[in-house]
PALO-463692 format. One record per atom (N, C-alpha, C): residue number from 1; residue in three letters; x, y, z. Coordinates in steps of 0.001 Angstrom, whole numbers, plus 500000, padded with zeros to 6 digits. Atoms other than C-alpha are relative to their C-alpha. Layout:
{NUM, "ALA", {X, Y, Z}}
...
***
This chain:
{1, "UNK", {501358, 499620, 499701}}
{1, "UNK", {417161, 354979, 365896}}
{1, "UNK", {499160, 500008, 498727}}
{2, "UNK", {500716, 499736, 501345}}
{2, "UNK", {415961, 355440, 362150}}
{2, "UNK", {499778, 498319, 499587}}
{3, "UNK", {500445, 500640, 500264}}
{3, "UNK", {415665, 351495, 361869}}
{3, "UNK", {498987, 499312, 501109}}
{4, "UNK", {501196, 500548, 499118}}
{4, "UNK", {413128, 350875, 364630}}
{4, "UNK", {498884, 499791, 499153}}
{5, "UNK", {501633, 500313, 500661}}
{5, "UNK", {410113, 348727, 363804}}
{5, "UNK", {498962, 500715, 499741}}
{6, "UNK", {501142, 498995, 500176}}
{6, "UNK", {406776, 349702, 362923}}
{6, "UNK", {499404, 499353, 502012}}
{7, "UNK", {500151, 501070, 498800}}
{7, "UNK", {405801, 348502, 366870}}
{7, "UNK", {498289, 499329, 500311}}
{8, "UNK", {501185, 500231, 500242}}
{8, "UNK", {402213, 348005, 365993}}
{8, "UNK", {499865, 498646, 499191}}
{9, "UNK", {499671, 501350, 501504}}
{9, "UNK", {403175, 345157, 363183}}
{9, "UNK", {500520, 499087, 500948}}
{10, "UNK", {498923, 501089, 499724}}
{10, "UNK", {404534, 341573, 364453}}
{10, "UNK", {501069, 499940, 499237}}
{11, "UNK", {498942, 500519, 500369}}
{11, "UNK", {407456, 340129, 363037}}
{11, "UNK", {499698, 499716, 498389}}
{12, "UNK", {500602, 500366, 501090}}
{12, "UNK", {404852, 338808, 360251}}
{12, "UNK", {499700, 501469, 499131}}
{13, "UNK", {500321, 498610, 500853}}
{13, "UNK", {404052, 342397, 359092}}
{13, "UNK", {498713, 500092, 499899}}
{14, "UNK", {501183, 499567, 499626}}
{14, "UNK", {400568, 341405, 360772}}
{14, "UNK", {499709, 501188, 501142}}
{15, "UNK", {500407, 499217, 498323}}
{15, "UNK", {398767, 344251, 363308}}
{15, "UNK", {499917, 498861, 501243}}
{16, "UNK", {500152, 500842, 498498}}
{16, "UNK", {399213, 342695, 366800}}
{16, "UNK", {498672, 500012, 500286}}
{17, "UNK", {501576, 499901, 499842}}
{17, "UNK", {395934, 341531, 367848}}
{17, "UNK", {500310, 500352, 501957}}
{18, "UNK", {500046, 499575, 498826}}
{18, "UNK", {394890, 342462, 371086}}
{18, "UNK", {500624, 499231, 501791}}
{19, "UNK", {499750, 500654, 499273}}
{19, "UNK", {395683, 339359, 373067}}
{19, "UNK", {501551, 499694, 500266}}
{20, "UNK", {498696, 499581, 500087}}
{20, "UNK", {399281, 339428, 371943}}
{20, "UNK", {500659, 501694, 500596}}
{21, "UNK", {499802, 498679, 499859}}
{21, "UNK", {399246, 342810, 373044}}
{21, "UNK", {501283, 500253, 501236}}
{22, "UNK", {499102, 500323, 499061}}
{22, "UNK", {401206, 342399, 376370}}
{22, "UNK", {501608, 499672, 499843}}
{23, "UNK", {498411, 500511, 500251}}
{23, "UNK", {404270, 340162, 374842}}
{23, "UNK", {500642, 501097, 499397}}
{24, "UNK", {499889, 498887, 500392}}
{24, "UNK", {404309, 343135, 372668}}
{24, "UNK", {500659, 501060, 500407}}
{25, "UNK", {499616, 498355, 498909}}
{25, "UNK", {404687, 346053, 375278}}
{25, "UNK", {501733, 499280, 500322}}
{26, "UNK", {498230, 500138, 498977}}
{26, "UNK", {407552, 344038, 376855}}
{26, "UNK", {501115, 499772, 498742}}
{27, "UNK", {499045, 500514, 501436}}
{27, "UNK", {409673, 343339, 372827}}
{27, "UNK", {500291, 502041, 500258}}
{28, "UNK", {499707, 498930, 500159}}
{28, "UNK", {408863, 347291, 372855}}
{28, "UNK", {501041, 500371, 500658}}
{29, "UNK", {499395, 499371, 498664}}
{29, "UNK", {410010, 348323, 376181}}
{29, "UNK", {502006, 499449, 499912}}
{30, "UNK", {498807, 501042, 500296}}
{30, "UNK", {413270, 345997, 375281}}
{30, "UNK", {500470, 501401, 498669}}
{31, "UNK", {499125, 499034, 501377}}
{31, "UNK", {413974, 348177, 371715}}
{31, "UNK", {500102, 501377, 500461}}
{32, "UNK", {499920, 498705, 499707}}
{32, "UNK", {413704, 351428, 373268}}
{32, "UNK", {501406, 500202, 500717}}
{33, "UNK", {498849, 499768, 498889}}
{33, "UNK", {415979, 350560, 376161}}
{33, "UNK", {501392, 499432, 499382}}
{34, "UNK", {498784, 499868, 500669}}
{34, "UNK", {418631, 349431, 373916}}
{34, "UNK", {499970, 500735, 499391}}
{35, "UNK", {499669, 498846, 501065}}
{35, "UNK", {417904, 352066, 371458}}
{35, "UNK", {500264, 501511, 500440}}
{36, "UNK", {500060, 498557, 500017}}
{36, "UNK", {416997, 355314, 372669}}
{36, "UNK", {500598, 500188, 501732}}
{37, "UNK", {499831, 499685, 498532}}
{37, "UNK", {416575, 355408, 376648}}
{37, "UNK", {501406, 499719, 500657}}
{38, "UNK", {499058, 500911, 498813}}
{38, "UNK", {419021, 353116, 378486}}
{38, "UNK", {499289, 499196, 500496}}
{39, "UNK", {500752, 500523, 498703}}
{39, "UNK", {418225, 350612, 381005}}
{39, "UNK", {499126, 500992, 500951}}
{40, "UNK", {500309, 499598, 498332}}
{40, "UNK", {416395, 351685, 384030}}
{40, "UNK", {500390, 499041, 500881}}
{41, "UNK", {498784, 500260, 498765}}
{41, "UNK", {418458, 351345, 386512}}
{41, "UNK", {498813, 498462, 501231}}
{42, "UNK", {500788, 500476, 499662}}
{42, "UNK", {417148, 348548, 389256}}
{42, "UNK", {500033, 500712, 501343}}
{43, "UNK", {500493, 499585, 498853}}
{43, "UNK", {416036, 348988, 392626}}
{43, "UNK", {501055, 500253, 500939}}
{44, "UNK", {498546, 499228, 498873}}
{44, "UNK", {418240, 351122, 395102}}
{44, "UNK", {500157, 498718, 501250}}
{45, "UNK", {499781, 500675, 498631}}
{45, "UNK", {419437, 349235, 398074}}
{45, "UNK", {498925, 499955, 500859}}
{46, "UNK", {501519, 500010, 498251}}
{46, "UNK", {417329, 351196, 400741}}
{46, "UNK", {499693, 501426, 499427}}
{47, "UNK", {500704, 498341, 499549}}
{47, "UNK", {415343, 354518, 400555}}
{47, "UNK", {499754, 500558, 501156}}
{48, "UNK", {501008, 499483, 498891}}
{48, "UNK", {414507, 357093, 403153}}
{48, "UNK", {499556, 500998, 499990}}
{49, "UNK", {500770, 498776, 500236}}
{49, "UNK", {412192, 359526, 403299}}
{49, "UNK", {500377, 501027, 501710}}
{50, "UNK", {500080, 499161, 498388}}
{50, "UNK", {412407, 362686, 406064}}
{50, "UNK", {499415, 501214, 499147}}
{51, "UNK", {501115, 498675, 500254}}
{51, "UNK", {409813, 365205, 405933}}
{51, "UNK", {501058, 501357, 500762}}
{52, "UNK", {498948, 499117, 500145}}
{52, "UNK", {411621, 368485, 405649}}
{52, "UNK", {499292, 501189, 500661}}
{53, "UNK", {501354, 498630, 499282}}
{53, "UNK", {408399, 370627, 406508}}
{53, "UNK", {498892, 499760, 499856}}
{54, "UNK", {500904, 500279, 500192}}
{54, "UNK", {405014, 370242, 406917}}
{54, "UNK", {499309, 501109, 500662}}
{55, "UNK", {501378, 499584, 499603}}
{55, "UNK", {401832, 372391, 407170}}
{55, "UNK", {499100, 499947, 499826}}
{56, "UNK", {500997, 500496, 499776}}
{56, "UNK", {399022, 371716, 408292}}
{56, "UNK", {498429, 500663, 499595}}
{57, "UNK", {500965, 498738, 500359}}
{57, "UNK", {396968, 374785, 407260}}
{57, "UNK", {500304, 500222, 498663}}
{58, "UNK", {499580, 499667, 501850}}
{58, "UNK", {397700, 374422, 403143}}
{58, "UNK", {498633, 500222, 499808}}
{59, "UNK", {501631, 499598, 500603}}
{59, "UNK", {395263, 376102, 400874}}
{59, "UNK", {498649, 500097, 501056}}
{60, "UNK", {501256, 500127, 499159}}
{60, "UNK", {393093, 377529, 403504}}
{60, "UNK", {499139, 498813, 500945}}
{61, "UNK", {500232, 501018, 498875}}
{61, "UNK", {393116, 374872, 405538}}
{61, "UNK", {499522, 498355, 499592}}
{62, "UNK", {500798, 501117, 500658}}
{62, "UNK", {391798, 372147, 402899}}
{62, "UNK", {501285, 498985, 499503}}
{63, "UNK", {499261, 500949, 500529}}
{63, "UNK", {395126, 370462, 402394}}
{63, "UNK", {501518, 499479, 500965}}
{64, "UNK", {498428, 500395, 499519}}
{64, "UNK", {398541, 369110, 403817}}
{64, "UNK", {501149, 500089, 499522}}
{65, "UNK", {499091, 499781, 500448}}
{65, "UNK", {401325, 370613, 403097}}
{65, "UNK", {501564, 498948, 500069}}
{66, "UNK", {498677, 500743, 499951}}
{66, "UNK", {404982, 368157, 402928}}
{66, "UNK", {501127, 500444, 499027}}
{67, "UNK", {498399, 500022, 500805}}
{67, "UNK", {408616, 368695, 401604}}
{67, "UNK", {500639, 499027, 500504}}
{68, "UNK", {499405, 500844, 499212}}
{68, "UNK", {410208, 365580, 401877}}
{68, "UNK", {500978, 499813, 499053}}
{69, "UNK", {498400, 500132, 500900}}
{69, "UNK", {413901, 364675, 400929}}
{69, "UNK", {500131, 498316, 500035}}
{70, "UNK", {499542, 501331, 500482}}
{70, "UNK", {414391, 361443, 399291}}
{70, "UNK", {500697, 499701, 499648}}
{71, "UNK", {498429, 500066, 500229}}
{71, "UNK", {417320, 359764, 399600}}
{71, "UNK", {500522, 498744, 499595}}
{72, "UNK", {499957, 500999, 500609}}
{72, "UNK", {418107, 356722, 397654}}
{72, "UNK", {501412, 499532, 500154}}
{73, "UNK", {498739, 500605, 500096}}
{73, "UNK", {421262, 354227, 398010}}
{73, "UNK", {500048, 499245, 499396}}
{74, "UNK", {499340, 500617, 501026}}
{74, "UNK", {423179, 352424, 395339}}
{74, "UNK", {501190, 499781, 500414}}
{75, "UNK", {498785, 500813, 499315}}
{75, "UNK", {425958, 350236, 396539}}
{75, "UNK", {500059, 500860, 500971}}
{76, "UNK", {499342, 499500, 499412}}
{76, "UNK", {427815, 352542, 398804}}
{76, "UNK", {499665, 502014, 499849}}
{77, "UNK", {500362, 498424, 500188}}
{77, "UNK", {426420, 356081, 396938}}
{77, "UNK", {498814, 500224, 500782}}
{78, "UNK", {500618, 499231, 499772}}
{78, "UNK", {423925, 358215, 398064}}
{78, "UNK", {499218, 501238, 499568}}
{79, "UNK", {500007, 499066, 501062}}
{79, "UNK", {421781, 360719, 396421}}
{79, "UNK", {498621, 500430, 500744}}
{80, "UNK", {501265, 499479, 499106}}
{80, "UNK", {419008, 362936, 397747}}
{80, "UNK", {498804, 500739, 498890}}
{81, "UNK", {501727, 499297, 501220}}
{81, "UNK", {415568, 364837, 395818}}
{81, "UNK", {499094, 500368, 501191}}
{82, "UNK", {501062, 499255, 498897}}
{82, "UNK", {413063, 367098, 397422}}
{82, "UNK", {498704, 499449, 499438}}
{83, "UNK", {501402, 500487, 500919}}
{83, "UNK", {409239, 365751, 396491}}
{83, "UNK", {499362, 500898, 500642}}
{84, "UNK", {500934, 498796, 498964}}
{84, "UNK", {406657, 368401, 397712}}
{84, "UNK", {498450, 499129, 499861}}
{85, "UNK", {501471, 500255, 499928}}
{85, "UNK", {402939, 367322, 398222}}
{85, "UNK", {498843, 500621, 500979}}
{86, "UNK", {501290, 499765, 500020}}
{86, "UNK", {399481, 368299, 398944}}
{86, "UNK", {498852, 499009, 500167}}
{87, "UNK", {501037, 501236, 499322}}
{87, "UNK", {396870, 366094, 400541}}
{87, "UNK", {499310, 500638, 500859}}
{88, "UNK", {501476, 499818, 499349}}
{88, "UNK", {393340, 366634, 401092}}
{88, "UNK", {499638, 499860, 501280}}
{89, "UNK", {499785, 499942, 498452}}
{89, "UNK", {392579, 367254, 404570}}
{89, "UNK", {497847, 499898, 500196}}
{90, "UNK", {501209, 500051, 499785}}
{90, "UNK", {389120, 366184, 405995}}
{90, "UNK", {498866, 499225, 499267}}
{91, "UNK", {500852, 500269, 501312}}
{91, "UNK", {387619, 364594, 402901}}
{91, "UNK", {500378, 498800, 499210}}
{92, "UNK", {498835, 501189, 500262}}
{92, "UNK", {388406, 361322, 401013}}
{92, "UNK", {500034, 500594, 498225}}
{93, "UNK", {499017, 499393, 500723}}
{93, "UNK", {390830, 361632, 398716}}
{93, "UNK", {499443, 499177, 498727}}
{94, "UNK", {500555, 500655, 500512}}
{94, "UNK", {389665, 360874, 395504}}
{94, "UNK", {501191, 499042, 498417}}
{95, "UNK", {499184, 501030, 500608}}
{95, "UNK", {392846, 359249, 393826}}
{95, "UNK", {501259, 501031, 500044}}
{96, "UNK", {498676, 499649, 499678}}
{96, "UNK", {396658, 360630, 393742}}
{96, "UNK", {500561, 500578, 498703}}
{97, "UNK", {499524, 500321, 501560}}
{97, "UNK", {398583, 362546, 390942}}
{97, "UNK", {501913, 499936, 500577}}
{98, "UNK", {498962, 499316, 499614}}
{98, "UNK", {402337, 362220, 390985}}
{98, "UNK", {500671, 500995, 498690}}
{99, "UNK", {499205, 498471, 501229}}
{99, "UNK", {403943, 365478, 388813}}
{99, "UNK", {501344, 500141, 499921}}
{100, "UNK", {498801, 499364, 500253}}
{100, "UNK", {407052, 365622, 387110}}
{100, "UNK", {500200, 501480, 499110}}
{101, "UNK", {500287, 499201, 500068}}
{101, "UNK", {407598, 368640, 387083}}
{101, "UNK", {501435, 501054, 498999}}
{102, "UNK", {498303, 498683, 500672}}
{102, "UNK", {410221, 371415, 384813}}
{102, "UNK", {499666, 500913, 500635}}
{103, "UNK", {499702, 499051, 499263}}
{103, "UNK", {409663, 373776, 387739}}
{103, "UNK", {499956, 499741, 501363}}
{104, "UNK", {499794, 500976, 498780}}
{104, "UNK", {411058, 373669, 390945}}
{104, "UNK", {498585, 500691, 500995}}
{105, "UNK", {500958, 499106, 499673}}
{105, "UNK", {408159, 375992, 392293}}
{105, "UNK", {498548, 498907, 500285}}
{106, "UNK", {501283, 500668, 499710}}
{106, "UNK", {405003, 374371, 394198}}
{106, "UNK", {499475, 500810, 500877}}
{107, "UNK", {501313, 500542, 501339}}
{107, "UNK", {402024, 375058, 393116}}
{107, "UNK", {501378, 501396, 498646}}
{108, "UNK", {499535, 498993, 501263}}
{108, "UNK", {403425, 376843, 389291}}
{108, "UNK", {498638, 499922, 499410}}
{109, "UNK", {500647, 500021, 500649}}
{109, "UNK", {401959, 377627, 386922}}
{109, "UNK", {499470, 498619, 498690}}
{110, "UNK", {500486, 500755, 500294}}
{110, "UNK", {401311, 374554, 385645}}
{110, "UNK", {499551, 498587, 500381}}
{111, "UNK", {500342, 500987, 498876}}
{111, "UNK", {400548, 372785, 388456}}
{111, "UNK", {499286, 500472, 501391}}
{112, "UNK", {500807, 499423, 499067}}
{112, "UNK", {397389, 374435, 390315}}
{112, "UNK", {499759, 499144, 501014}}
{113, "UNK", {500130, 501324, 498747}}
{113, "UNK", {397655, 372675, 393253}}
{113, "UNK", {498949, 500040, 500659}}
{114, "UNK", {501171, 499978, 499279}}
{114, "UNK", {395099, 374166, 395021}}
{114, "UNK", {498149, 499805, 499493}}
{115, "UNK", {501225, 500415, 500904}}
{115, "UNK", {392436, 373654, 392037}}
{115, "UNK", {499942, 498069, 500003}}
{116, "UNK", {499790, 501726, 499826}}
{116, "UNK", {393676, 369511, 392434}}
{116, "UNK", {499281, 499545, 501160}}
{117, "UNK", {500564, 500618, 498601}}
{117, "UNK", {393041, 369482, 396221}}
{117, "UNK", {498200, 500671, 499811}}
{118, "UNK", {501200, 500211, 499685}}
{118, "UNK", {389415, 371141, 395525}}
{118, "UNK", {499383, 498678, 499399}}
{119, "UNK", {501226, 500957, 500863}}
{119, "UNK", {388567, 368460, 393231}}
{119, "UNK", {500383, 498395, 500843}}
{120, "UNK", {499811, 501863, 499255}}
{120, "UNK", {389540, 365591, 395917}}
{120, "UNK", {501261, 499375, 499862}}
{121, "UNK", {498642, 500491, 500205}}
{121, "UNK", {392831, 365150, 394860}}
{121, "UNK", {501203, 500325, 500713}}
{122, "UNK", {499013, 499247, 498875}}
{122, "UNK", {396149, 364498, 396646}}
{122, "UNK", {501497, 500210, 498530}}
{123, "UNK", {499305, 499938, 500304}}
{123, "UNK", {399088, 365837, 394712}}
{123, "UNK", {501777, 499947, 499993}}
{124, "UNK", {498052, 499864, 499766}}
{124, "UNK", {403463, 365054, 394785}}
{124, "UNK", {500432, 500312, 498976}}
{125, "UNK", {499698, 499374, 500935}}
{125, "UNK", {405318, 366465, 392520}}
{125, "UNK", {502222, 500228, 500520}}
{126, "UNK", {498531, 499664, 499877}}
{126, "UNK", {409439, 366814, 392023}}
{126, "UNK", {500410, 500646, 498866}}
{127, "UNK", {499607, 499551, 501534}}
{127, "UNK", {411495, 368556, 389209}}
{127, "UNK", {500827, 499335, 499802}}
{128, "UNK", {499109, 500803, 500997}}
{128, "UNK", {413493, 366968, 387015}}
{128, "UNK", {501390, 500713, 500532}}
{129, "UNK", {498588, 499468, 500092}}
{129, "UNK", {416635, 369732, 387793}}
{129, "UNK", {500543, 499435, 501221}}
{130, "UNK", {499753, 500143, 498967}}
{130, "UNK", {416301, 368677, 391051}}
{130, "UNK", {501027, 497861, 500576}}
{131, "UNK", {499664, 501149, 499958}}
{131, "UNK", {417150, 364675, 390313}}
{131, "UNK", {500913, 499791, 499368}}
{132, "UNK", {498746, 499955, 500765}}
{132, "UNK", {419683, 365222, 387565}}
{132, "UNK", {499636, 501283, 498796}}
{133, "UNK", {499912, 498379, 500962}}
{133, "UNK", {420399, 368537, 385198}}
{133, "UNK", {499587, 498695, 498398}}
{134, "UNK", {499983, 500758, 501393}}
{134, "UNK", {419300, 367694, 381471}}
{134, "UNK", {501057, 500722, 499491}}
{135, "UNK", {498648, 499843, 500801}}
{135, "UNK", {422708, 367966, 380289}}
{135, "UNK", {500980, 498694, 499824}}
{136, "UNK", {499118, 500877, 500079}}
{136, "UNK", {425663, 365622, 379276}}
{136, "UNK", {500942, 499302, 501699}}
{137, "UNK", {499317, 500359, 498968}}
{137, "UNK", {426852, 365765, 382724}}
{137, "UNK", {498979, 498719, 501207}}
{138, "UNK", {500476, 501138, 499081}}
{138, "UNK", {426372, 362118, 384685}}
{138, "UNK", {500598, 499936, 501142}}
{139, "UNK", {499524, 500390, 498581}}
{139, "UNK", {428006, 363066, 387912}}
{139, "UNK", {498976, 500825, 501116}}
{140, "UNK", {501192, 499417, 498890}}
{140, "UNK", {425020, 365127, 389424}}
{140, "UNK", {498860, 499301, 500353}}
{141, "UNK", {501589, 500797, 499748}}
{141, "UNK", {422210, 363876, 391172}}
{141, "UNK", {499875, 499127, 500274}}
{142, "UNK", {500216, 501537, 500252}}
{142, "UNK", {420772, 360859, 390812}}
{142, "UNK", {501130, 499194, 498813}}
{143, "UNK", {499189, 500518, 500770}}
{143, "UNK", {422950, 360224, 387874}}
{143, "UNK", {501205, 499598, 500491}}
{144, "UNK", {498802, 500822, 499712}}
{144, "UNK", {425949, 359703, 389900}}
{144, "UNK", {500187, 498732, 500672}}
{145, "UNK", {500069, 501373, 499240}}
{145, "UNK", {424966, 356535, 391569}}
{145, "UNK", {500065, 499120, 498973}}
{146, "UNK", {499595, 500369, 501177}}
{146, "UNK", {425227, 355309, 388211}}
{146, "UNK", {501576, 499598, 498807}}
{147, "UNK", {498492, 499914, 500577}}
{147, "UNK", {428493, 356246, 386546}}
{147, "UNK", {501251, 500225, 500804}}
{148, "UNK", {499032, 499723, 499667}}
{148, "UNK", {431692, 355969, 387716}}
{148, "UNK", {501244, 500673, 499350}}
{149, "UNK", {498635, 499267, 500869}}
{149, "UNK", {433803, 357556, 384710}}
{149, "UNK", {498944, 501168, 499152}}
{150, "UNK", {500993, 498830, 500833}}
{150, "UNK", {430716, 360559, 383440}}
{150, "UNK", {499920, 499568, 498244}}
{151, "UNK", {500032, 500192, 501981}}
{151, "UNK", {430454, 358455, 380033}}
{151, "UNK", {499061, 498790, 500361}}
{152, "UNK", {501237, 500671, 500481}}
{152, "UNK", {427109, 356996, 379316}}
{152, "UNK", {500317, 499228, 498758}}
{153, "UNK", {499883, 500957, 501232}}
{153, "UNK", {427794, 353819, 377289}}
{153, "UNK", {498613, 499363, 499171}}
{154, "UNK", {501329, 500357, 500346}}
{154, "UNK", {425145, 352712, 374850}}
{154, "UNK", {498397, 499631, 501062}}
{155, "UNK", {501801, 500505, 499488}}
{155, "UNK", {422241, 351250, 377034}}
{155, "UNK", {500234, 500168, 501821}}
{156, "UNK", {499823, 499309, 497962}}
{156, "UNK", {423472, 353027, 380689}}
{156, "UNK", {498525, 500991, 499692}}
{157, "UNK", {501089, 498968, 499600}}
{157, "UNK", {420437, 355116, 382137}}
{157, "UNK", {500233, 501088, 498793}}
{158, "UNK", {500069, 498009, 500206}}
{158, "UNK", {419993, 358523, 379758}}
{158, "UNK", {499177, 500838, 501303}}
{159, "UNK", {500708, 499289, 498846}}
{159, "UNK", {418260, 361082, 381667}}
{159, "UNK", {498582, 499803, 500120}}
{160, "UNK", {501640, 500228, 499436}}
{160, "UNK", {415004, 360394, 381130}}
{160, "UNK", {499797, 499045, 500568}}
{161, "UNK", {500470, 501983, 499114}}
{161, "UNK", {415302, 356503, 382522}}
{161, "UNK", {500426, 500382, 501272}}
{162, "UNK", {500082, 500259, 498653}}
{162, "UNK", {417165, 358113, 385414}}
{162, "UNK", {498408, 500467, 500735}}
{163, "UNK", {501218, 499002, 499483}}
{163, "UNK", {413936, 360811, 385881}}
{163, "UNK", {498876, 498954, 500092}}
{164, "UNK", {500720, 501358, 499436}}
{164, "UNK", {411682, 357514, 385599}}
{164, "UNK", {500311, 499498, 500723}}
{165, "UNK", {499530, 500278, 498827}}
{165, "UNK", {413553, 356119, 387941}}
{165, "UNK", {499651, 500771, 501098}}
{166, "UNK", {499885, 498841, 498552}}
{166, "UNK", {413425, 358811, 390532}}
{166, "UNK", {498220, 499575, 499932}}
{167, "UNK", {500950, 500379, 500296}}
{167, "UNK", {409558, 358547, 389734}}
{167, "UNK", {499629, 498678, 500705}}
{168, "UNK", {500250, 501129, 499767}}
{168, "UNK", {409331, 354906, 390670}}
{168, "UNK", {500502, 499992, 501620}}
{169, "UNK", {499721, 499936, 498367}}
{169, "UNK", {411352, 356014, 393907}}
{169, "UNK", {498921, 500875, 500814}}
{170, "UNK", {501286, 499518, 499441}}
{170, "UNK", {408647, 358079, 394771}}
{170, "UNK", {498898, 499146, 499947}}
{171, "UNK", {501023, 501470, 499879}}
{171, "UNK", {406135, 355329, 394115}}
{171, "UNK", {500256, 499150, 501293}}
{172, "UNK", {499805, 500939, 498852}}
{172, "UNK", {408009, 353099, 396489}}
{172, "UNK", {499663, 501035, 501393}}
{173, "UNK", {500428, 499336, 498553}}
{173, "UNK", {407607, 356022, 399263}}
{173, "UNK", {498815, 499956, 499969}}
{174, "UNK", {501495, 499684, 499532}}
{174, "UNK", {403704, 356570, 398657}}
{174, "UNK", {499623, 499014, 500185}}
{175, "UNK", {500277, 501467, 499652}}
{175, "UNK", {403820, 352657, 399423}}
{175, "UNK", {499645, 499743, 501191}}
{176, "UNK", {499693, 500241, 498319}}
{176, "UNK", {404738, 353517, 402733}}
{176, "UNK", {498893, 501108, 500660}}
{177, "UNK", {500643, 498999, 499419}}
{177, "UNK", {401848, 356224, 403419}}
{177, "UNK", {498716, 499454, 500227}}
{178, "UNK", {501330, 500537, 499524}}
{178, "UNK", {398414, 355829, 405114}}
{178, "UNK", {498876, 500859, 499310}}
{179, "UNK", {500878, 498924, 500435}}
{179, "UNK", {397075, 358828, 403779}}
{179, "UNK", {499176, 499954, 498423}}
{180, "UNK", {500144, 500414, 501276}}
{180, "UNK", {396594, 357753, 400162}}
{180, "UNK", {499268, 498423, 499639}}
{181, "UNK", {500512, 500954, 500482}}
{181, "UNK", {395014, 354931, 398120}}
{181, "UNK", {501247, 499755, 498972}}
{182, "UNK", {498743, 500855, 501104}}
{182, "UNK", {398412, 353237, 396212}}
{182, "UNK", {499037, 499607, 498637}}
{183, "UNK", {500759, 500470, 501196}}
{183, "UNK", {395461, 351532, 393946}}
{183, "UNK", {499993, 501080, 498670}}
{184, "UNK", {500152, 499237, 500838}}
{184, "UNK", {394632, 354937, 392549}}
{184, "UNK", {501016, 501049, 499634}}
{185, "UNK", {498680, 498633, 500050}}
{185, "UNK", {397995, 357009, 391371}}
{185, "UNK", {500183, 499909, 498628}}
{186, "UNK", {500496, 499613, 500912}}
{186, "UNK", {398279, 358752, 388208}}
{186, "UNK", {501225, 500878, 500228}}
{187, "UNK", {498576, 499169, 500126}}
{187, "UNK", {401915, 359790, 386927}}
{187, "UNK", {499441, 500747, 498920}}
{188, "UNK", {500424, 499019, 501293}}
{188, "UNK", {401446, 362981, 384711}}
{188, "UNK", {501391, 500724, 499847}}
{189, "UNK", {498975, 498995, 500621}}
{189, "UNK", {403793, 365518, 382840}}
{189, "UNK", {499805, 500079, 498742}}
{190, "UNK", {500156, 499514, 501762}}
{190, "UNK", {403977, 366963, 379284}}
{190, "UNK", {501598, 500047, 499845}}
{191, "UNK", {498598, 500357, 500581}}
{191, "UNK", {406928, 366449, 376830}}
{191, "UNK", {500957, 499511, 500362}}
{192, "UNK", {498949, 501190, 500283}}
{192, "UNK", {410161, 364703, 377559}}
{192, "UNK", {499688, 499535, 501770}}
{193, "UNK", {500443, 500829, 498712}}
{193, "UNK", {408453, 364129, 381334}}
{193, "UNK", {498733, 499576, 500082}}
{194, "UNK", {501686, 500232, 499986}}
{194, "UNK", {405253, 363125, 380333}}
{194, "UNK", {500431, 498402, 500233}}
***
């Protein structure tokens, strides 16, 4: 990790100009995932979503409550995640956030849900403990669709590529919703889930 490029510099030890900028992102995205991250994993087999609970009366009546369990397959595994969301009821929605979240708690404290839905917004949100523990252990979660012997070899998923991952599996579900604008979605989080 201590000999990574400057990733701003080409090869020449010129600044990338702007038009090069693109080939760029993807040389980056390449040194990370051998260096630091891992791969991200590719696309599960099949997903399915099942709404776990829904009400209809969230935040005083201005939003839509959902708990849905997402359940992702990899060859023959199986692996499940709760996503919770919030959607504007009556009103158009004025773009989507999805929240990774370090608490399993919806709305927390750092995720006013009901201050999101006044401002037009629909919110999903999952925790990270809930997709795989941040620890050494690769047989929980999402991580076990992955490893078959709990030893992360150089450029296998770490945890944060699986937690992007899980992320991107939630993407593919709000693909499948009517309620939303796909155009406008807006992944947020602070520090190692930002």
């Amino acid at each position: 990790m201590n000999n990574l490029p400057n990733f701003l510099l080409n090869a020449d030890g010129r600044k990338i100009a702007p038009a090069d900028w693109n080939r760029q992102r993807e040389q980056i995205k390449e040194i990370l995932q051998q260096n630091i991250y891992g791969r991200i994993p590719a696309a599960p087999d099949e997903i399915y979503a099942e709404v776990l609970e829904t009400c209809t009366n969230y935040c005083a009546g201005k939003a839509l409550f959902q708990e849905i369990l997402l359940t992702v397959r990899v060859g023959k595994k199986d692996a499940s995640f709760p996503v919770f969301a919030a959607v504007p009821v009556n009103r158009q929605i004025e773009g989507t956030f999805l929240f990774l979240s370090f608490r399993t708690e919806f709305p927390n404290e750092y995720l006013p849900v009901e201050e999101i839905v006044d401002g037009g917004f629909a919110v999903f949100s999952f925790c990270y403990k809930d997709v795989t523990a941040d620890n050494d252990d690769f047989t929980d979660g999402l991580a076990s669709l992955f490893y078959n012997d709990n030893q992360r070899r150089a450029d296998d998923p770490g945890k944060i590529a699986i937690w992007a991952w899980a992320a991107m599996r939630v993407m593919d579900y709000l693909q499948t919703r009517k309620d939303i604008d796909i155009s406008n979605i807006m992944t947020v989080g602070h520090s190692r889930l930002g």
